[in-house]
C-alpha positions in Angstrom: 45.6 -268.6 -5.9 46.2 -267.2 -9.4 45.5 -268.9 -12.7 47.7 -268.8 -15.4 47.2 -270.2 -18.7 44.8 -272.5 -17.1 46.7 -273.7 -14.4 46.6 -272.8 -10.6 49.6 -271.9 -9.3 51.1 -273.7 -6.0 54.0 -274.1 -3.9 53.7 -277.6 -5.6 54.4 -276.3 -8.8 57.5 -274.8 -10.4 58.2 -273.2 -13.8 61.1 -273.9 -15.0 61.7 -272.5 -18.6 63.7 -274.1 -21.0 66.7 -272.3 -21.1 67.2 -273.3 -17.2 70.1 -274.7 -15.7 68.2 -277.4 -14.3 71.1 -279.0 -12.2 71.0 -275.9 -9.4 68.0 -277.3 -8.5 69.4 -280.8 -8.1 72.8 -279.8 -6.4 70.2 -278.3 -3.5 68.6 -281.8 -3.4 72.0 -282.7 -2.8 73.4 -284.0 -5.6 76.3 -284.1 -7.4 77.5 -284.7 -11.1 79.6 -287.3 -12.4 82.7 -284.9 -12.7 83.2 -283.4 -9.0 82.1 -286.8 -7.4 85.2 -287.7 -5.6 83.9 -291.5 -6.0 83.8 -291.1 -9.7 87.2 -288.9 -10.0 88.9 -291.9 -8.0 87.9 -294.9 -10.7 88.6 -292.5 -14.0 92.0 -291.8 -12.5 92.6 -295.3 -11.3 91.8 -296.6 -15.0 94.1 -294.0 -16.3 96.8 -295.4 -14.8 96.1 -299.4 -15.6 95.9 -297.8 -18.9 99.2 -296.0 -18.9 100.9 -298.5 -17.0 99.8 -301.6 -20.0 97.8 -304.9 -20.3 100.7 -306.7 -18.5 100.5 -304.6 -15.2 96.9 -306.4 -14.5 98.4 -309.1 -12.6 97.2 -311.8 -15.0 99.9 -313.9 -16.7 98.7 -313.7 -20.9 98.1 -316.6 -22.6 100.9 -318.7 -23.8 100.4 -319.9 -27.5 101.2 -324.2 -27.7 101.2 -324.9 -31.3 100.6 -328.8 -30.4 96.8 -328.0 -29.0 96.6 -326.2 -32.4 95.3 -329.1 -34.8 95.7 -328.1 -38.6 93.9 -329.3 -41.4 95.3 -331.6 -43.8 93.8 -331.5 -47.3 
């Protein structure tokens, strides 16, 4: 095996320099980023749209103001 700068070189061991796109390496180990994932695409868009569409399309009826549980202060 060749040395270089002190270190043995193996099949174990890969240089990667700093300007490397390190994410080829992880798409062949089978992953996949955030932003193609069709898992990830799905819940953005799907927030999109509650978003769009308003607070009152969540399905939850909003809280009703009673101004007799309300208890003022009296000075």
């Amino acid at each position: 095996m060749k040395q270089k700068n002190g270190m043995m070189l193996s099949d174990n061991y890969v240089y990667t320099p700093s300007t490397t796109d390190i994410t080829i390496r992880w798409r062949k180990m089978g992953w996949i980023p955030p932003t193609e994932d069709p898992k990830f695409q799905k819940k953005w868009a799907d927030f999109r749209i509650a978003c769009a569409q308003g607070i009152e399309s969540l399905g939850r009826p909003a809280p009703q103001f009673n101004p007799s549980v309300v208890k003022w202060k009296e000075k």
